[in-house]
N, C-alpha and C positions, 0 to 999 in steps of 0.2 A: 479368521484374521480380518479386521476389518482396516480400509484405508483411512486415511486421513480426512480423505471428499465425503468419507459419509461419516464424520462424527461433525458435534457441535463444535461450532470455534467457544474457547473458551470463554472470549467477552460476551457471548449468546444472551446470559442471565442481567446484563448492564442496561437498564433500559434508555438509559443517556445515549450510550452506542446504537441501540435498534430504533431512537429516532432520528440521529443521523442521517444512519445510513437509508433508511424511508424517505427523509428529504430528499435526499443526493438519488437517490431512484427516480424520484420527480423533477429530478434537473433542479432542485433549489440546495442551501445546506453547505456549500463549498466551502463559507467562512468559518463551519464550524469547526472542519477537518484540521487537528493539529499535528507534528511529530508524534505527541503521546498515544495520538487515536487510529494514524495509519494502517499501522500492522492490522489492527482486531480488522479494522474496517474491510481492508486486502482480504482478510481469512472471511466474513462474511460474505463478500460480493463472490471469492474462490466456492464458499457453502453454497450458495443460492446460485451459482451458475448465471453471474453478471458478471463474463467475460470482458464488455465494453467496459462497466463502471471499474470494475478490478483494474483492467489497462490506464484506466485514467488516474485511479490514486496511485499505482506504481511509479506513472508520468509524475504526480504530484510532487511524491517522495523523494524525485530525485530530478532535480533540477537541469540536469543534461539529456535527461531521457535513457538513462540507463542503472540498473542498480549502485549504486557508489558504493555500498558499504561491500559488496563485492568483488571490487575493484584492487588490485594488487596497487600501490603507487606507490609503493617501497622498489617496485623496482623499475622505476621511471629515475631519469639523472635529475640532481638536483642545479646543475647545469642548465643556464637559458642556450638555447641554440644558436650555432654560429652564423652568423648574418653574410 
């Protein structure tokens, strides 16, 4: 049974995606990173075991510093709070 860490991500074959992510290795490339390219990008730096860069497009992705689309907000009030 094999995990997830040792297969290819699937954008692997996109060679638009592997110079990206080659820039963004060298510290350049940051303007490239859109919504569309995050994920594959997350899955390559998770493949190649760049912990740092991986941390930083997560950061990118989400503007708070925390996953959003994770985020429950359906069960936040929709009430401003009382002053």
């Amino acid at each position: 049974m094999s995990s997830s860490s040792n297969t290819y991500p699937a954008a692997l074959d996109d060679e638009q995606l592997l110079a990206i992510f080659r820039a963004l290795k060298r510290g350049r490339g940051r303007e490239l990173v859109t919504d569309a390219n995050v994920d594959a990008l997350i899955g390559l730096a998770r493949f190649y075991r760049q912990e740092q860069l991986e941390y930083l497009l997560r950061e990118w992705r989400s503007a708070c510093g925390e996953d959003a689309e994770a985020m429950n907000f359906e069960q936040f009030s929709r009430q401003p709070p009382a002053a």
